[in-house]
N, C-alpha and C positions, 0 to 999 in steps of 0.2 A: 342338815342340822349339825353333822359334827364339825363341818366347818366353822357353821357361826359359832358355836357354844367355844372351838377353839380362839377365833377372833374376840371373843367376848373376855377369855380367859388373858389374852395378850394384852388387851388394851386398858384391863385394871391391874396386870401384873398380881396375877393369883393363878397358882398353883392348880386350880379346880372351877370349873366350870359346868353346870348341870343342869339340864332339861327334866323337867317332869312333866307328865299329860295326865289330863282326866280320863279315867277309864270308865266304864257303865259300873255303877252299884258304888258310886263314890269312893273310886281306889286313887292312888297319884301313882303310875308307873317310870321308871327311869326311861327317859327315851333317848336319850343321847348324853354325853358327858367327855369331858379333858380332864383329864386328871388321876379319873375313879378309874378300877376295875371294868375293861370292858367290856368282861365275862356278865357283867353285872349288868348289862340293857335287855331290859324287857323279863327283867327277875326281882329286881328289887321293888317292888310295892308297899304304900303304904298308904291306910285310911285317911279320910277326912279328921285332921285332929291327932293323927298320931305323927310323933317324931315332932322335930321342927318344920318341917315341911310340911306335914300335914295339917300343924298348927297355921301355919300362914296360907294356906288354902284355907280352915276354916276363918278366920276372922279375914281377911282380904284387906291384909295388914305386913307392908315387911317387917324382918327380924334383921337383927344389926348385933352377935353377938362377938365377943373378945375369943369366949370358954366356951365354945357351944357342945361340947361335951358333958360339959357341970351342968348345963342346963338342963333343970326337973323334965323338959318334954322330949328332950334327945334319946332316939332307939336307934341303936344300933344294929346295921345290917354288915356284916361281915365278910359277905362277898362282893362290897364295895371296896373296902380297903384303906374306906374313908377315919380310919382312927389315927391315922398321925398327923389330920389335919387337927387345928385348935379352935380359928378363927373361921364366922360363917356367915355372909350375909345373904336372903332368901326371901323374893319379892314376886307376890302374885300374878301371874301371868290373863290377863280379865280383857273382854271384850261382851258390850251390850248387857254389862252385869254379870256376865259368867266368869265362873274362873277357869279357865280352861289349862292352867298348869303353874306349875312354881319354878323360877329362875333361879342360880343357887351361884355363887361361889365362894369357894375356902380358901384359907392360908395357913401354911404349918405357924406360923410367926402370930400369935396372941395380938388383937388387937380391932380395935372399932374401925370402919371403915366409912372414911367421912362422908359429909354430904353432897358433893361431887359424884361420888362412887356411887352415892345410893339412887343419886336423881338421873346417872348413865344407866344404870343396871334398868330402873324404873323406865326408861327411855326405850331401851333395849325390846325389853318385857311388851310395852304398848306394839310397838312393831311387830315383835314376833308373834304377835295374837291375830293380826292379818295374814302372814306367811301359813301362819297355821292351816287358818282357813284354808286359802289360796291353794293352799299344797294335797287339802285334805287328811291330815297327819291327825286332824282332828275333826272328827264326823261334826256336822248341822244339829246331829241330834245329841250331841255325847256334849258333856259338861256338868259341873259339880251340882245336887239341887235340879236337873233336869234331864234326869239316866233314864227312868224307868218308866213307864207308861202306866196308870192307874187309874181303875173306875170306882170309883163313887156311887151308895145309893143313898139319896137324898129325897124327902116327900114335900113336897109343891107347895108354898103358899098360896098361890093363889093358881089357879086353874085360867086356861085360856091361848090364847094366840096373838104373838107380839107382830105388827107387818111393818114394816119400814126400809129406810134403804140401810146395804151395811156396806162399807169399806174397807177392805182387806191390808190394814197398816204392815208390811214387812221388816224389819230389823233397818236399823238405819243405817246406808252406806258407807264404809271407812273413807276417811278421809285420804284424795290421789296424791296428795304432797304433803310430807309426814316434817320433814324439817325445811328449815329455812336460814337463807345467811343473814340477809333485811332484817333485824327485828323490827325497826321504827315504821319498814315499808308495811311488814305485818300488820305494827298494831294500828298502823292506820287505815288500813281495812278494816281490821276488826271494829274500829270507830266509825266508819261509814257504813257498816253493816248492822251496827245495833241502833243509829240514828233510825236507819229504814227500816227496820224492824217496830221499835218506839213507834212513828209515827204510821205505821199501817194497822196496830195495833190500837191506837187510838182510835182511827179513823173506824177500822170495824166497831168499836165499842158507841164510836157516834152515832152509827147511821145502823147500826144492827146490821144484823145476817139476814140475806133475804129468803124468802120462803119462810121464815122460822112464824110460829105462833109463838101464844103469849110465858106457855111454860118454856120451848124450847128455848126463847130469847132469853128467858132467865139465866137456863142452864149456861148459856153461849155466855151471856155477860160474866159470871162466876169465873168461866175457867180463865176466856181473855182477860182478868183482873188477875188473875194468878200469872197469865203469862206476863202481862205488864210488870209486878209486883219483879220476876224474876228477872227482868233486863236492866231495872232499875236497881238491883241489890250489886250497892258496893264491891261488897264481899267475893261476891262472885263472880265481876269481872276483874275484881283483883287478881286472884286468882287466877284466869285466864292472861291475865296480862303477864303475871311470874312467868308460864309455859310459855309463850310468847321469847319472854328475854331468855330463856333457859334454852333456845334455839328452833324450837315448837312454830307449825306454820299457825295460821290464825284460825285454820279449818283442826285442824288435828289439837291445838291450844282448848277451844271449845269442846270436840269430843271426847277428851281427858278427862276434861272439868266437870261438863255434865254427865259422864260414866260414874264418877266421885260422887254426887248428887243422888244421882237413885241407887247407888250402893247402900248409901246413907238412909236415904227414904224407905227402903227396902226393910231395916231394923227397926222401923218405928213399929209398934207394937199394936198402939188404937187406932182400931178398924175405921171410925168415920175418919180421921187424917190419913190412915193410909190408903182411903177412897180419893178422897182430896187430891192427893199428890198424884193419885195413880193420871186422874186425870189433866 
């Protein structure tokens, strides 16, 4: 990691470069860094919400500031060393919804760091969320919102024994090719993969799911009309089409997009929508 965090620090020309990870009991510890203090890894901590960094862990939101010293959420940790830096920009490190760490760099020199820089750094960040993985740097279990194990007592609506079949859905596989030089070759997969999608989707909504009876075809028809509803929204394959021209393969273009999506889905508040969507 100190090498990337150093490569990452060369290629926007800043000064500072900084890894953060999830720790259990929603901490962000320094795990690697260019720039900072490196008496400072694996000492400086901070919560969910605290600092700037802790801030962009909790909303899973980057910060783009000029003065990040002035700024009301900035704490200072002093065996960083980080106070003659001014300028700071710090972008959530997320995979499958989790945040599993905050991406950081500084410049002594005041000032906003455009949108090139943010959508590198952003770039950076998706990747390193599989290295992570990959490396184990960051445990299956560990991540913001998903630390600590907790039981529940809860009394029964209704009493009885549910029997059916069940299927053990896993986390969804990252994407094997993360950029691409082709955009146009890209996005035209991506356009022959949403045609076959569309109409196989249809075609289940024609002819139903077999086996199903007459509640479960409901249920079946509901959600397939949700899935239609989403292949069909503008918006959202706009969207994957940006990631696409922004260098993005047309597999890793989609996993960005729909990561963004149940981020989103995730803050809706009423319970029957956030049944909806769950599904």
């Amino acid at each position: 990691m100190s090498e990337l965090v150093r490569m990452v620090a060369g290629e926007l020309v800043s000064e500072v470069c900084s890894l953060y990870i999830a720790r259990p009991g929603d901490i962000l510890e320094l795990f690697a860094t260019e720039g900072l203090d490196p008496g400072a890894i694996g000492r400086t901590r901070l919560r969910v919400g605290e600092g700037i960094v802790g801030l962009v862990a909790a909303t899973h939101s980057p910060m783009n500031l000029a003065d990040a010293q002035n700024h009301p959420a900035f704490a200072y940790r002093p065996e960083t060393g980080e106070e003659k830096y001014a300028s700071m920009l710090a972008v959530p490190v997320r995979r499958g919804g989790r945040t599993m760490g905050v991406l950081t760099v500084q410049n002594r020199t005041p000032r906003h760091f455009d949108e090139d820089e943010v959508d590198v750094l952003a770039t950076v960040a998706m990747l390193l969320a599989e290295v992570l993985v990959a490396s184990g740097a960051e445990g299956a279990d560990e991540g913001l919102g998903a630390t600590v194990a907790r039981r529940f007592s809860a009394i029964p609506l209704a009493s009885g024994l549910a029997i059916g079949r069940v299927r053990v859905l896993g986390p969804v596989p990252p994407p094997k090719r993360v950029l691409a030089e082709n955009s146009a070759q890209e996005q035209a997969r991506l356009n022959k993969a949403v045609a076959t999608m569309r109409a196989d989707v249809d075609a289940l909504i024609a002819t139903g799911l077999p086996d199903a009876d007459a509640a479960e075809a409901v249920a079946s028809r509901e959600i397939l009309d949700s899935y239609r509803l989403v292949a069909s929204d503008g918006g959202w394959l706009k969207r994957v089409a940006d990631a696409i021209r922004g260098g993005l393969s047309a597999e890793a273009a989609v996993h960005r997009v729909a990561g963004d999506l149940r981020d989103r889905m995730r803050r809706i508040t009423d319970p029957y929508l956030r049944e909806r969507l769950a599904d």
